[in-house]
C-alpha positions in Angstrom: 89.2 141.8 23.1 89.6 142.5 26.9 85.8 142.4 27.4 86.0 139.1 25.3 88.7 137.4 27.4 86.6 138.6 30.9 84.0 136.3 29.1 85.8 133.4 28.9 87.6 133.2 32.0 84.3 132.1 33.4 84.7 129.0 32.8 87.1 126.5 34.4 88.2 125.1 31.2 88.9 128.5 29.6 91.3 128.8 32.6 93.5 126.1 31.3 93.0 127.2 27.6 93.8 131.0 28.4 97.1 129.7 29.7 98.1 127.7 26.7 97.3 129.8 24.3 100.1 132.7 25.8 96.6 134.6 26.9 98.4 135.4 30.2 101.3 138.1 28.5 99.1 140.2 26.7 97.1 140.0 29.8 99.6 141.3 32.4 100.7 143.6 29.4 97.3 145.8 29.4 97.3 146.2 33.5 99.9 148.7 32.8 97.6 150.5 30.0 96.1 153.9 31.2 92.2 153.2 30.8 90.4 151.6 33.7 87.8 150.1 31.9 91.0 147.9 30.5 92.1 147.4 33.9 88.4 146.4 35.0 88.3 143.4 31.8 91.8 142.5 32.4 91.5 142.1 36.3 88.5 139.8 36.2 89.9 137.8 34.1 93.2 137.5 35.7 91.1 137.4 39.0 89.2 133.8 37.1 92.2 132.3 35.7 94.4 132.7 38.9 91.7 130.5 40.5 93.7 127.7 39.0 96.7 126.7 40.4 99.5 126.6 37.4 98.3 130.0 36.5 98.8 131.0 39.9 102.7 130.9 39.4 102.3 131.9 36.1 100.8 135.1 36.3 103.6 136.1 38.8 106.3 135.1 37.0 104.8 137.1 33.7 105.2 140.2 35.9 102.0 141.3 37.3 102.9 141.9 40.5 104.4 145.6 40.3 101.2 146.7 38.3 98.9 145.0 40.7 100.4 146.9 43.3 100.1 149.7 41.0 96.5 149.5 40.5 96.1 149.2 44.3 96.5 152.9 44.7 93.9 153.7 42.3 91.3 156.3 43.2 89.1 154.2 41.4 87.3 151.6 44.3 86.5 148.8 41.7 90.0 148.8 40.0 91.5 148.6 44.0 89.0 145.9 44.5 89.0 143.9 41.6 93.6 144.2 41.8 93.1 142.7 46.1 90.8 140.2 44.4 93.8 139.3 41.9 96.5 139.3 45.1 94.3 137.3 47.1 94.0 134.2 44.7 97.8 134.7 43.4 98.7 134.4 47.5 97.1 131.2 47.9 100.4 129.6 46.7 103.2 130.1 49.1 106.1 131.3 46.7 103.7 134.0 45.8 103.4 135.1 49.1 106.5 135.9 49.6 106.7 137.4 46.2 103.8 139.4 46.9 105.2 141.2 50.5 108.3 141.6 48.4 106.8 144.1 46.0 105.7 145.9 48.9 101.8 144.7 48.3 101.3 144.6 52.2 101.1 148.0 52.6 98.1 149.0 50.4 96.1 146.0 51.3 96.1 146.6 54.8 95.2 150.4 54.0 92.2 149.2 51.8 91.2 147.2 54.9 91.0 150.1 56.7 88.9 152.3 54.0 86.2 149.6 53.8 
């Protein structure tokens, strides 16, 4: 289903309908799952939908923050990628910015900036 979900958030449209149809809980529910090829589906398409603005606010408040963060630490370089790719489009809205130093994101970003 993951891998099915990645699919759809392609499109700009699906970002919308992803939203309405309560797509984003079950979403932020698997980053906290324990297999990385999850995390890899789930974070692209939380990476496509948070492109739009609403979902922005909407993924944060749904609690992905904390296991974004999480995932930040991974040993895994695309799951650490793919999770900064997630915080940058969720801090293009203000509120989430704040949010997002708040959970203590700063840290590991600036330490993947240094690794690359």
């Amino acid at each position: 289903a993951a891998v099915a979900v990645r699919n759809l958030s392609f499109s700009p449209e699906n970002e919308v309908r992803i939203a309405a149809e309560n797509g984003i809980p079950p979403l932020v529910a698997a980053l906290r799952s324990s297999d990385p090829k999850i995390h890899e589906h789930v974070l692209v398409a939380l990476r496509n939908i948070s492109a739009n603005q609403d979902n922005k606010v909407r993924i944060v408040q749904e609690g992905a923050l904390a296991p974004l963060v999480f995932l930040l630490r991974s040993t895994n370089d695309l799951i650490t990628q793919l999770a900064a790719g997630v915080l940058r489009n969720l801090a293009s809205n203000l509120v989430n910015q704040v949010k997002i130093v708040q959970e203590d994101a700063l840290g590991p970003l600036l330490a993947l900036m240094r690794s690359t």
